[in-house]
C-alpha positions in Angstrom: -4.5 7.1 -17.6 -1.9 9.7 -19.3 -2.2 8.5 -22.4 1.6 9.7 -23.1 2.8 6.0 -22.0 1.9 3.1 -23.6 0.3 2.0 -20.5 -1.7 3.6 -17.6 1.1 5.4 -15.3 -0.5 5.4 -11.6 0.9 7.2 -8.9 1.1 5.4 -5.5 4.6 4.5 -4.1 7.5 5.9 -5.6 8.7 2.3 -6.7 9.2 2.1 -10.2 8.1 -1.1 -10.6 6.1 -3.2 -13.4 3.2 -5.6 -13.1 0.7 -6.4 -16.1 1.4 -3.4 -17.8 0.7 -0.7 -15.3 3.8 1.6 -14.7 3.6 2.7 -11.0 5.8 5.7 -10.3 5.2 8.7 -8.3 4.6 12.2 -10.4 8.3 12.2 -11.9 9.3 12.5 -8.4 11.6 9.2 -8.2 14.8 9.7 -10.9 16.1 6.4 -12.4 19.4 5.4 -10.5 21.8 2.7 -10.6 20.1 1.5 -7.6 16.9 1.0 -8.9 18.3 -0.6 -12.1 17.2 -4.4 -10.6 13.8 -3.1 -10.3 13.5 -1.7 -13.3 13.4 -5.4 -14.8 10.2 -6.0 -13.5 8.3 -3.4 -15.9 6.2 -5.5 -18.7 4.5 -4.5 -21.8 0.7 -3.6 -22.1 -0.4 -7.5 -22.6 -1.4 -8.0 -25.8 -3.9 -10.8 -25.0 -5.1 -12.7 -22.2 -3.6 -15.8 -21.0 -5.2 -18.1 -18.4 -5.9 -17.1 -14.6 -2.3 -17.7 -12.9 -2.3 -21.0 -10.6 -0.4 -21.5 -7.4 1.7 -24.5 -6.6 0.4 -27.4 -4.8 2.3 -26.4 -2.2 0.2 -23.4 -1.7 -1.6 -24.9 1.4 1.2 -26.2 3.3 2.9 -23.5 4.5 4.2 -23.6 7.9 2.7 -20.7 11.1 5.0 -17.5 10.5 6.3 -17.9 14.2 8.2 -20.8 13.4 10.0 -18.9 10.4 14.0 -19.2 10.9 13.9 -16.2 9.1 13.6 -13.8 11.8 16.2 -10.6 13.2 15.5 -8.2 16.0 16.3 -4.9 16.8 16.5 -2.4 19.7 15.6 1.2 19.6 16.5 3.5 21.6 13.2 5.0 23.5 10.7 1.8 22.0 10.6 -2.0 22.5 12.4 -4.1 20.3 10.5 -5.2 17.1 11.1 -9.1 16.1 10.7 -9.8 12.4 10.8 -12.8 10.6 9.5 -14.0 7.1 6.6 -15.8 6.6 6.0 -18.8 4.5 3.6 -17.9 1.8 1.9 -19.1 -1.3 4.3 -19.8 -4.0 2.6 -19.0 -7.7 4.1 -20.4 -11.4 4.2 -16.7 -12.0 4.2 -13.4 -10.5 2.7 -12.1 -7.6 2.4 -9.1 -5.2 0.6 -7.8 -2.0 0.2 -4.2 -2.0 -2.2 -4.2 1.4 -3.6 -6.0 4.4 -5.8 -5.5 7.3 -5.7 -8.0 10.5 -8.7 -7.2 12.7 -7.2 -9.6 14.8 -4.1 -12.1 15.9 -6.2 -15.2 14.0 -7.3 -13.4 10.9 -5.6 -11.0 8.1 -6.6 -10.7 4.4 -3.9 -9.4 1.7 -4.7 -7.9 -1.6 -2.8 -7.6 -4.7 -2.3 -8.9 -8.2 -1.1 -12.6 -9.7 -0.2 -13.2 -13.2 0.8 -16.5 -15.0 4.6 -16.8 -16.7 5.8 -15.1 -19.1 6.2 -11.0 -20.4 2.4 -10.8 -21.9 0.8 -12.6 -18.5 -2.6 -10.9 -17.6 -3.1 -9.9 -14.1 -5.6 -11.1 -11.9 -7.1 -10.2 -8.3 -4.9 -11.7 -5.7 -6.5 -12.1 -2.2 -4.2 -14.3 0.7 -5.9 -14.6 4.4 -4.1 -15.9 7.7 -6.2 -17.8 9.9 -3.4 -17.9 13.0 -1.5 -20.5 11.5 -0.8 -20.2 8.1 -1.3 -18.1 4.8 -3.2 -19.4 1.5 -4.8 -17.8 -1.3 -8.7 -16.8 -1.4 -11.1 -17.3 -4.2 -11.1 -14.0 -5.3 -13.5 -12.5 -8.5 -12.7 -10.2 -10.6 -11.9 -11.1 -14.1 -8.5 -10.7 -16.4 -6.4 -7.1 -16.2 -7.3 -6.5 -12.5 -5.4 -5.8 -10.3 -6.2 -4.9 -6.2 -4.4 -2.3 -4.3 -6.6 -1.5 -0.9 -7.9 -3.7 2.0 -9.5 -2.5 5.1 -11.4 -4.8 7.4 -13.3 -3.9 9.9 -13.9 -7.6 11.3 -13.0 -11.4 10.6 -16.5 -11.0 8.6 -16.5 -7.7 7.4 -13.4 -6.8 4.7 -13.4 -4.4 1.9 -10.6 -4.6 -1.1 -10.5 -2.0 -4.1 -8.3 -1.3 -7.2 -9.2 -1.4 -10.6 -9.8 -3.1 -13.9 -7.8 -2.3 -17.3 -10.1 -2.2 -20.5 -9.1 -3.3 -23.8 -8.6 0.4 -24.6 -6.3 1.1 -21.3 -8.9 2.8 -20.0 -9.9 1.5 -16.1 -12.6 1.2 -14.0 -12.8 1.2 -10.5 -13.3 -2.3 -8.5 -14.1 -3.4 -5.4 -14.6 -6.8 -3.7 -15.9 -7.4 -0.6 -16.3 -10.8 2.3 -18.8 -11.4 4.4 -16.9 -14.2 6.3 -17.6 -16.9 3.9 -17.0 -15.5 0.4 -15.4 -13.1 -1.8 -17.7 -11.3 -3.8 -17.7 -8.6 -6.6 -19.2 -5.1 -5.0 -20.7 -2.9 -7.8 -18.8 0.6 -7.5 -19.7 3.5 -9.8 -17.0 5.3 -11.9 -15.7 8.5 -13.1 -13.7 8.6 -16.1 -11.2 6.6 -16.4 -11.1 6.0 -12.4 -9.0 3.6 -10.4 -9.6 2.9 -6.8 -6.2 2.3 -4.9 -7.0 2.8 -1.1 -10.0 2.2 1.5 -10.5 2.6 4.8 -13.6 1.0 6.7 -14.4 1.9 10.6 -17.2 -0.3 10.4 -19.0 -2.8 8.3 -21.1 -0.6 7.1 -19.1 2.6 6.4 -16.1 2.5 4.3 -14.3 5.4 2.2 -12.3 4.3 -1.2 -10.0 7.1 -2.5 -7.8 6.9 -5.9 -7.9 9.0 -9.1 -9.6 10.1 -12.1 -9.0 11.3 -15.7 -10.5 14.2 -16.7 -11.3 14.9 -20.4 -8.2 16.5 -21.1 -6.0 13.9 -19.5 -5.2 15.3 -16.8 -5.5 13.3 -13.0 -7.8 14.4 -10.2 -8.6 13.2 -7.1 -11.7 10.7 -6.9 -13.2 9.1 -3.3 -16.5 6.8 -2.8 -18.0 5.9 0.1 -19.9 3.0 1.7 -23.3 2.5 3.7 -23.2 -0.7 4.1 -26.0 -1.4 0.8 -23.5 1.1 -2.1 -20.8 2.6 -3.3 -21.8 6.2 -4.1 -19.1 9.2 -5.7 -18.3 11.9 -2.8 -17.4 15.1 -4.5 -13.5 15.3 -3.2 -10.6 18.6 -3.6 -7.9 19.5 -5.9 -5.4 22.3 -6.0 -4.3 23.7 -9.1 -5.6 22.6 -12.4 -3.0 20.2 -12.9 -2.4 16.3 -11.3 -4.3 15.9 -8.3 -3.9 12.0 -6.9 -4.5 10.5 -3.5 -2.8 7.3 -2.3 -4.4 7.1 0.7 -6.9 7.2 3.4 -7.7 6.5 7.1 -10.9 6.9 9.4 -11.0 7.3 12.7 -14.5 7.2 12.7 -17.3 7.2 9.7 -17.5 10.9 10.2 -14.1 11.4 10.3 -11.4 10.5 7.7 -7.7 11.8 6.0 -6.6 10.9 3.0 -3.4 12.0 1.5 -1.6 12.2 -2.1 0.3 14.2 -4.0 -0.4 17.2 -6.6 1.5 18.7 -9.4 4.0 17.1 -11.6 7.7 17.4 -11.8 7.9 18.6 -9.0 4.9 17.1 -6.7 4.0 18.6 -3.6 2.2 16.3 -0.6 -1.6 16.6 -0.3 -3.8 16.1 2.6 -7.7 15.9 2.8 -10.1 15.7 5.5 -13.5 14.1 5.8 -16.1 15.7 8.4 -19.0 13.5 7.9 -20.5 15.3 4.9 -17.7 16.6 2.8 -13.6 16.5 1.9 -11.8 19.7 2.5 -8.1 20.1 2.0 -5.7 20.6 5.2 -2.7 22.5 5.1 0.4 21.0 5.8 4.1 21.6 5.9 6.0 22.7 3.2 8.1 19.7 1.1 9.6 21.4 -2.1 9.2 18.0 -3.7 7.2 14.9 -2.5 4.3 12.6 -2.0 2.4 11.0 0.9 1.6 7.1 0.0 -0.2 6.5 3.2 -1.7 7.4 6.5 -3.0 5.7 10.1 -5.7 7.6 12.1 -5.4 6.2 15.5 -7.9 8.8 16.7 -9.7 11.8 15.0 -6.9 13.9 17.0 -4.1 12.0 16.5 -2.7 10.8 12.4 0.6 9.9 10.7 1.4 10.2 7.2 4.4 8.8 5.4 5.8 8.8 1.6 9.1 10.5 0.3 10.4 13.4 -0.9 14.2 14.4 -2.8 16.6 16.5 -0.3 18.6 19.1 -1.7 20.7 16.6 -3.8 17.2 15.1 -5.7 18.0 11.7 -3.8 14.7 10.2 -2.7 14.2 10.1 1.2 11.9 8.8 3.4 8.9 11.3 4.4 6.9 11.2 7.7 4.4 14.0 9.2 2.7 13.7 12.5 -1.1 15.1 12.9 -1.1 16.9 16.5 -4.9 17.5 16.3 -4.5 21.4 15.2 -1.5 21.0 12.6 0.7 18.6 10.4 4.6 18.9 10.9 6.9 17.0 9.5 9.7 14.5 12.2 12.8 13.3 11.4 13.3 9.7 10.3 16.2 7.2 10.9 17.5 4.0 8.6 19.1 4.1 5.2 19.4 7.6 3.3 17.6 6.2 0.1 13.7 5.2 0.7 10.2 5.2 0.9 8.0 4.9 3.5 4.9 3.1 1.8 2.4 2.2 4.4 2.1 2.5 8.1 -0.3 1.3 10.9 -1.1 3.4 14.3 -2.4 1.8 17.5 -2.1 5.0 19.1 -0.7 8.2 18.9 2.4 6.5 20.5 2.3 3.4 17.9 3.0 3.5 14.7 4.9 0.7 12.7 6.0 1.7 8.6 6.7 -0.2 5.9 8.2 0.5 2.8 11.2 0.1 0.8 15.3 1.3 1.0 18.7 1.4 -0.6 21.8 1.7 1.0 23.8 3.1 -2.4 22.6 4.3 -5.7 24.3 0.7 -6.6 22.6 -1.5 -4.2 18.7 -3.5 -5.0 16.6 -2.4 -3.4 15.3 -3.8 0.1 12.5 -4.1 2.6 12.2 -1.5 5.4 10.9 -1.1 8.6 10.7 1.9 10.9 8.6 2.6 14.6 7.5 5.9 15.9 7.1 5.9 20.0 5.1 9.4 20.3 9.1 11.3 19.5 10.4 10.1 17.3 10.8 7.3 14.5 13.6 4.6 14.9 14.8 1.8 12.4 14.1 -1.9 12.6 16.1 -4.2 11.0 13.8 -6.3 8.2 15.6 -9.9 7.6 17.7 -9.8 4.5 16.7 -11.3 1.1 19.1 -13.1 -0.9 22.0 -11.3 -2.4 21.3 -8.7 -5.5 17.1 -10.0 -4.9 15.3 -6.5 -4.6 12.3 -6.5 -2.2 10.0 -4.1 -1.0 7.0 -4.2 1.5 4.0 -2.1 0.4 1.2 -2.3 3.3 1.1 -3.1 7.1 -1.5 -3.9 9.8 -0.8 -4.2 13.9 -3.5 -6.4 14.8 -2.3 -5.8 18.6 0.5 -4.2 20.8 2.5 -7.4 19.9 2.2 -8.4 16.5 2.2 -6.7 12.9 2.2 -8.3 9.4 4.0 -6.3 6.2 4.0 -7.7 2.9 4.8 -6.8 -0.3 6.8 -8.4 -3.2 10.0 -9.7 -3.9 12.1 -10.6 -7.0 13.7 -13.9 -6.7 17.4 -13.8 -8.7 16.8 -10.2 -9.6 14.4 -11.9 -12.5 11.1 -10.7 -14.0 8.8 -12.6 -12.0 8.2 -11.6 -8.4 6.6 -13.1 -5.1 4.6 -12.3 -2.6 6.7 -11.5 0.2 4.8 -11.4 4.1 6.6 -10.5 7.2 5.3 -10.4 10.6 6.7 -8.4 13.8 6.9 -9.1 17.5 6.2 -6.1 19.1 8.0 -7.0 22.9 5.8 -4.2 25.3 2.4 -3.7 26.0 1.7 -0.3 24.1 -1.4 1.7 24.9 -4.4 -0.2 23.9 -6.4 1.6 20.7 -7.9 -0.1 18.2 -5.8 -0.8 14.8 -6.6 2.0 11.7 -6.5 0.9 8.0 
């Protein structure tokens, strides 16, 4: 991607964190701080050559139902239910892993996607997928070969998911990739390409509509934003918007309905201004929104075609990174006030209704503390913090996707770095949502 690193350099969260040789940052928006020092660890080299696909433990398939975690804390709001979260067991790998999405359709079934790798600095990453059938988590057979790594997962039933990301060529160039299950199997889903195009987001209303947004290099370099779509039989390029001439990138997307999408990013770089895009059945339009000097939008949940919230971060007057959140009224975006820890990112969030929204993401409380998971709640007014059980001392964490499969329950995960080393795990959480919100059907 911009060829100035030694590896691609992919926009999505803000976290400057390291995998298999991808450099995730946001557009130069996220300045290296003492607090962010711990994570910093995690970045690896380009590999050099492949190493063999990454095994789990034996112990993989004996983990224990999340609601028997001891792990768990609670919090009260003021104005919302409290929100019960706990830890939940999940597959342990010889090397690293991560979940960067998931989509629960329902209380008995959720699939993860993200990225394992074997030991060691030069490890090759390879497609991660984890379901929950009500009781426990384990690890799919996912394809995909070496240097792929997934990033989206949308399901629009227990037998109907879709998960995209990409695939790094020997050259560092990437193509887009996307996998799909039909309730039995994990299979590879041809999806065309631009140049040098990554997949990072996707959003399906139904089984046989789905829209996939992400970015693509242009012959000069320089990002713009790329989007697919899905009939049910292909994936198929849908001409998408840009402003400027410089980097255009979306993170990404949510649909209401197949005729009616949003998908947010960022453009510019150093500084990057939020970006919003609408789908109205037969083409993507840009939206405007409210004025952020400096920031991104990493997410959004539709819970209807009139009612949206988008989250990321931006840097406050003092170029510290805070959480971002903007609320979708039907006619215009505005942006509302968040609570918690100063330092942050909001990374994902899940809307059952317009009164309903659960985000994820990822918080310091001082430039010299690791980094840690965080949870926030939005009732309709106005968003509150949860309290995310702690991970051991000086461990960073950070959760990177969320799905509400009903009023009372959600599942987060994301990744964690045991001892502050250069391997990390998957880390899962689920919530206990105490009330009986306003029934809608979940948005990925």
């Amino acid at each position: 991607m911009l060829k100035a690193t030694a590896v691609p350099l992919k926009a999505t969260t803000g976290l400057l964190k390291g995998t298999t040789g991808l450099l995730k940052a946001t557009t130069g928006l996220l300045k290296a701080t003492t607090g962010l020092a711990a994570l910093l660890v995690l970045a690896s080299a380009a590999p050099a050559q492949a190493s063999a696909r990454p095994v789990h433990s034996a112990t993989t398939h004996k983990t224990t139902p999340h609601k028997t975690t001891p792990h768990k804390t609670t919090a009260h709001t003021t104005g919302h239910p409290a929100l019960s979260w706990g830890i939940a067991p999940s597959p342990a790998f010889a090397g690293s892993a991560e979940l960067n999405g998931v989509s629960c359709p329902s209380a008995g079934f959720c699939a993860a996607a993200g990225l394992a790798s074997g030991p060691g600095a030069d490890a090759i990453a390879y497609p991660l997928i984890e379901t929950w059938n009500g009781r426990r988590w384990s690890v799919a057979a996912a394809p995909g070969g070496p240097r792929s790594e997934l990033w989206g997962m949308s399901c629009a039933s227990a037998a109907a998911c879709m998960a995209v990301g990409f695939t790094t060529l020997a050259d560092n160039a990437t193509t887009t990739l996307a996998e799909s299950w039909n309730g039995h199997r994990w299979s590879v889903t041809p999806s065309p390409n631009g140049r040098d195009s990554e997949l990072v987001a996707v959003s399906c209303p139904a089984a046989s509509a789905c829209a996939a947004v992400g970015t693509s290099e242009t012959g000069d370099g320089t990002f713009r934003t790329f989007t697919e779509r899905w009939n049910g039989a292909r994936w198929s390029i849908v001409p998408s918007q840009d402003r400027g001439a410089g980097i255009n990138i979306l993170n990404g997307v949510s649909c209401a309905s197949a005729s009616r999408c949003t998908a947010v990013g960022s453009y510019g770089f150093v500084p990057s201004h939020p970006l919003i895009e609408s789908w109205n059945g037969q083409s993507w339009s840009i939206v405007a929104g409210p004025s952020k000097p400096q920031g991104l939008l990493d997410q959004v949940s539709c819970a209807s075609a009139t009612s949206c919230d988008t989250v990321g971060t931006y840097l406050d007057k003092r170029s510290d990174n805070r959480p971002l959140a903007e609320t979708w009224s039907g006619k215009k975006w505005s942006v509302v006030a968040t609570k918690g820890p100063r330092y942050g990112e909001i990374s994902d969030v899940a809307c059952r209704s317009a009164a309903d929204c659960t985000g994820v993401g990822y918080s310091w409380p001082s430039l010299r503390k690791p980094t840690g998971a965080l949870v926030e709640s939005w009732n309709g007014k106005a968003w509150t913090a949860a309290k995310a059980p702690s991970q051991p001392t000086n461990q960073p964490a950070s959760l990177m996707g969320v799905s509400c499969a009903s009023a009372q329950v959600c599942s987060a995960v994301g990744f964690a770095a045991p001892g502050g080393g250069n391997n990390t795990s998957s880390l899962i959480e689920t919530g206990t949502i105490a009330h009986h919100a306003r029934k809608g059907k979940p948005r990925k």
